[in-house]
C-alpha positions as CSV (number, residue, x, y, z in Angstrom):
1,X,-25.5,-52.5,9.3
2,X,-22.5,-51.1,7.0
3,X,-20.3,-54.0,5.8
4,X,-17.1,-53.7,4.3
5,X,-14.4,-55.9,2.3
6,X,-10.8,-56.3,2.5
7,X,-9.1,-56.3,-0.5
8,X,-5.4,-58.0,-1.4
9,X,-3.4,-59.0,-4.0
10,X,-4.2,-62.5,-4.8
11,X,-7.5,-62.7,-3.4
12,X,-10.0,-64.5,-6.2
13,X,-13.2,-64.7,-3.9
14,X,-13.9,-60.6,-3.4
15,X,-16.4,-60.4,-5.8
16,X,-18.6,-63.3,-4.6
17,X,-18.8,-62.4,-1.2
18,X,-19.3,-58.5,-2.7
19,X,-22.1,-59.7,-4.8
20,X,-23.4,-61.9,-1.5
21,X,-23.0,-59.4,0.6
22,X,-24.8,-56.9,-1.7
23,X,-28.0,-59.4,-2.6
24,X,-28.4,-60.1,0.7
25,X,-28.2,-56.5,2.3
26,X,-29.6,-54.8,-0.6
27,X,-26.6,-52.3,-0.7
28,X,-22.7,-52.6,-1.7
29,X,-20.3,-53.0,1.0
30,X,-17.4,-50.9,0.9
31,X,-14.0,-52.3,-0.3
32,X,-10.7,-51.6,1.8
33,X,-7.6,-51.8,0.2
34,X,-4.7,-53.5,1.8
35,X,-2.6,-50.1,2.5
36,X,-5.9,-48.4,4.1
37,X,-4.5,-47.9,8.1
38,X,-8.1,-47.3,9.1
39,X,-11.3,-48.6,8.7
40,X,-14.6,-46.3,9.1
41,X,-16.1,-46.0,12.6
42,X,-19.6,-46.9,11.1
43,X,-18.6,-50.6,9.6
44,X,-20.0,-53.1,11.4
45,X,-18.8,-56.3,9.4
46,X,-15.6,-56.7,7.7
47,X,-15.1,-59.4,5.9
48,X,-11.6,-60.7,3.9
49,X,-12.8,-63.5,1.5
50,X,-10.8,-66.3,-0.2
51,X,-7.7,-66.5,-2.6
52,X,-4.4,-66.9,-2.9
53,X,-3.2,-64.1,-0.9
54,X,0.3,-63.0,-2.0
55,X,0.4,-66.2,-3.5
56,X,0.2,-67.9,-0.6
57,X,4.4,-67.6,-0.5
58,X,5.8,-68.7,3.0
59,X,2.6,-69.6,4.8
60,X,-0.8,-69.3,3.9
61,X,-1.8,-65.8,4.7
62,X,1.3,-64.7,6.6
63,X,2.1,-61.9,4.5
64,X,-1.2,-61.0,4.3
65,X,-1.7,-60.6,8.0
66,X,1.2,-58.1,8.2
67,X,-0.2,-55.7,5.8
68,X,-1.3,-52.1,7.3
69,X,-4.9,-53.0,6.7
70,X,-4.9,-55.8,9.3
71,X,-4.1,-53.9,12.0
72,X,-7.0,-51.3,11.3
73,X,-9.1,-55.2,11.6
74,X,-7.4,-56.0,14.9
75,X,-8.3,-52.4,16.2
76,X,-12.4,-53.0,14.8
77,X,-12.3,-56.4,16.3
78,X,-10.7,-55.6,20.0
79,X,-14.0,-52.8,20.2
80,X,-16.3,-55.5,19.1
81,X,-17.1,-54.9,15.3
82,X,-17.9,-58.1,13.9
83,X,-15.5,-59.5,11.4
84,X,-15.4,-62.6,9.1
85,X,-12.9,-64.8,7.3
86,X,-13.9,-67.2,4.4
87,X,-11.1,-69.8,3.9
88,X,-8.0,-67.7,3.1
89,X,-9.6,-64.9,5.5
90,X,-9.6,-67.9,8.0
91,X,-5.9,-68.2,7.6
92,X,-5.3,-64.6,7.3
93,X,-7.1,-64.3,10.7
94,X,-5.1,-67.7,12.3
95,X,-1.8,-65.6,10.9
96,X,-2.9,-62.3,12.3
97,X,-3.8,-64.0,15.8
98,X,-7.1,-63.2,15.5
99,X,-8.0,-66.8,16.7
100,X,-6.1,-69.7,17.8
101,X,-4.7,-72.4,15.3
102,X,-2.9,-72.9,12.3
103,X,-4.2,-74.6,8.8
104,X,-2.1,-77.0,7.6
105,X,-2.0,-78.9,4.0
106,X,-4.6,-81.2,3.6
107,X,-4.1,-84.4,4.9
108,X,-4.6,-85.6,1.5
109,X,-2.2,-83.6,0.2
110,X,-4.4,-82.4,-2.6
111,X,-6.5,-79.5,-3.2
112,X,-10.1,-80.0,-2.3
113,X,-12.9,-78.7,-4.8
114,X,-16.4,-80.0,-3.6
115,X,-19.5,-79.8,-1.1
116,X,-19.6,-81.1,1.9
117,X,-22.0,-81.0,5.1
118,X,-21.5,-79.1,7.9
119,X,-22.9,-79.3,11.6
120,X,-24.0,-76.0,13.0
121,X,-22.2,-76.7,16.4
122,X,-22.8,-73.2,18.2
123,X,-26.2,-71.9,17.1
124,X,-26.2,-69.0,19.8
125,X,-23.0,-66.7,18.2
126,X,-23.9,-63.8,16.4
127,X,-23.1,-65.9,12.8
128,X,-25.1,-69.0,13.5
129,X,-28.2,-67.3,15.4
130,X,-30.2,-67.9,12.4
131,X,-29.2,-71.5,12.3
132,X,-30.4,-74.4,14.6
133,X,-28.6,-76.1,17.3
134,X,-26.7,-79.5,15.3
135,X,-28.6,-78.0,12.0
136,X,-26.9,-80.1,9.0
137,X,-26.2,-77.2,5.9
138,X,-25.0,-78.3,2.4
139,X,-21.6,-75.7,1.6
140,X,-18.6,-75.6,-1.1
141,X,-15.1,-75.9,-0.2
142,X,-11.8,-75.4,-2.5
143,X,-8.8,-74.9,-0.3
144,X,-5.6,-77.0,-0.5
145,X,-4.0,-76.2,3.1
146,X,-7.5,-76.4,5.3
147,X,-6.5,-78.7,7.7
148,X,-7.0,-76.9,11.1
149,X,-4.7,-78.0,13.9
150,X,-3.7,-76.6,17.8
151,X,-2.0,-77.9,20.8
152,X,-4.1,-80.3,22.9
153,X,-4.6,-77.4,25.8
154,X,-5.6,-74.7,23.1
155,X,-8.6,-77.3,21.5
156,X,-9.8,-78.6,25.2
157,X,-10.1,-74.2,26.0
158,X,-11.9,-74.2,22.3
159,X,-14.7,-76.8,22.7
160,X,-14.7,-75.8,26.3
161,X,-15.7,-72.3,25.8
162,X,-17.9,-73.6,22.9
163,X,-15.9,-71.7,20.6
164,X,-17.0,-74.2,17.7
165,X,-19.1,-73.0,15.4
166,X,-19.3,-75.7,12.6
167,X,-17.9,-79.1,11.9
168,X,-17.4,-81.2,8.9
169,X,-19.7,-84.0,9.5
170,X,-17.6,-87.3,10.1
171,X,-18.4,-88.5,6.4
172,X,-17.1,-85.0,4.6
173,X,-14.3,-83.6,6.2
174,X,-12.1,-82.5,3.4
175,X,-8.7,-82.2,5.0
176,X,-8.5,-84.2,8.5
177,X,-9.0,-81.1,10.6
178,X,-9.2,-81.8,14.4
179,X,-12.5,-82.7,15.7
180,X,-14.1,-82.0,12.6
181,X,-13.9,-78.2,13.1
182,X,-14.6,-76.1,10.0
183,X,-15.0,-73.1,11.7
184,X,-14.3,-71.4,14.9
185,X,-14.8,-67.9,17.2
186,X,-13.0,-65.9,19.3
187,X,-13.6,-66.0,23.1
188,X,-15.6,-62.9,22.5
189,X,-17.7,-64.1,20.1
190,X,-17.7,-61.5,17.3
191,X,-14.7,-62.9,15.3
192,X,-15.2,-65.9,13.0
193,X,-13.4,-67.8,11.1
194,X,-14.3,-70.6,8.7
195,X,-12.8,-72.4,5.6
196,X,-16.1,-73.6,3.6
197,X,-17.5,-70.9,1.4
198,X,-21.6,-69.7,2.0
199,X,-21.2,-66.8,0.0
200,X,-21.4,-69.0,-3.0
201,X,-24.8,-70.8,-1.5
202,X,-26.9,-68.0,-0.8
203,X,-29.2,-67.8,-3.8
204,X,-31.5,-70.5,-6.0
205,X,-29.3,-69.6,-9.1
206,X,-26.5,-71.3,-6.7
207,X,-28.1,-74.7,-5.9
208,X,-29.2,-73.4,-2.3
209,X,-29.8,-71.2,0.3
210,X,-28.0,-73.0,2.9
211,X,-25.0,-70.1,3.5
212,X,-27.3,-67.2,3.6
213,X,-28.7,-66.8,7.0
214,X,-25.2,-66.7,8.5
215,X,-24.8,-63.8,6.3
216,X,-28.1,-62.1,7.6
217,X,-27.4,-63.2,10.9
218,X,-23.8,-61.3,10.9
219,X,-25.5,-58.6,9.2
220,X,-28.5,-58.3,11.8
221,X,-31.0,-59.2,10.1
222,X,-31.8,-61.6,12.2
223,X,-33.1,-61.4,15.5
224,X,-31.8,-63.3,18.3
């Protein structure tokens, strides 16, 4: 599969999930820029790392979501290409309506810099395949507005349609978010957004392996 990453100004995380991306595939993923209006037919994966996009002025991600480049994503995404979005990606993708939710400031009010645990809590999406069902994984977070929030109606239609995919176990969630979650799907599946970061946990020179088979999972490398 050809995977490909979105590239704007403030962003600080491209080259990890480059370099992830690359280790894991074995070749370099191609880099969009944010004025690009299309996005090749033959991408599979598109992924929009963390940062500070546009200096996270107004909301986090809100200008970010109105750039050219997003609605190229939107287009991929409605036919079914897979796409990811690593904790400012997750708000770019929240702005851009992607998925449903906002990420408020941390209840803490602080910025967050540490590992937590997460709960796999949908094994069967095309991310988590490689993962099993309640699996605990080891993961970085550094986010100061991570604290994911919807109306009461929205989250029932989430954790109804098992739209899930990982929660902070009770003991590490870093910013109050609802119900744990740390990272959710769209209804069809093939649209995910989380806040922690696996690119940097997909290697022995990291600490861990413990972010790498959602990688090869969204990559197909892993068989279902």
């Amino acid at each position: 599969m050809k995977a490909a990453v979105i590239l704007l100004p403030g962003l600080n995380r491209d080259r990890d999930m480059i370099a992830a991306l690359t280790t894991i595939s074995g070749q370099a993923p191609l880099t969009i820029w944010q004025t690009e209006t299309s996005i090749p037919d033959d991408v599979d994966l598109i992924v929009i790392p963390g940062g500070f996009s546009y200096g996270d002025y107004l909301r986090c991600g809100a200008i970010a979501a109105r750039m050219p480049v997003m609605q190229a994503v939107r287009e991929k995404a409605e036919k079914g290409t897979r796409v990811i979005g690593v904790c400012n990606g997750f708000q770019i993708l929240l702005e851009s309506g992607l998925l449903p939710g906002a990420l408020m400031r941390n209840a803490s009010l602080k910025f967050v810099c540490r590992e937590v645990k997460l709960e796999v809590a949908n094994a069967n999406t095309v991310f988590t395949q490689g993962y099993a069902p309640g699996q605990i994984i080891r993961c970085p977070v550094a986010h100061h507005d991570g604290n994911y929030f919807t109306d009461a109606a929205t989250l029932a239609e989430i954790e109804a349609n098992d739209q899930v995919a990982f929660r902070y176990t009770p003991d590490t969630n870093p910013n109050g978010s609802v119900n744990n979650i740390a990272g959710i799907v769209n209804k069809a599946g093939n649209v995910l957004g989380l806040m922690p970061h696996p690119e940097n946990l997909i290697e022995a020179a990291h600490g861990g392996t413990d972010g790498r088979a959602l990688f090869e999972a969204a990559l197909g490398l892993v068989e279902a």
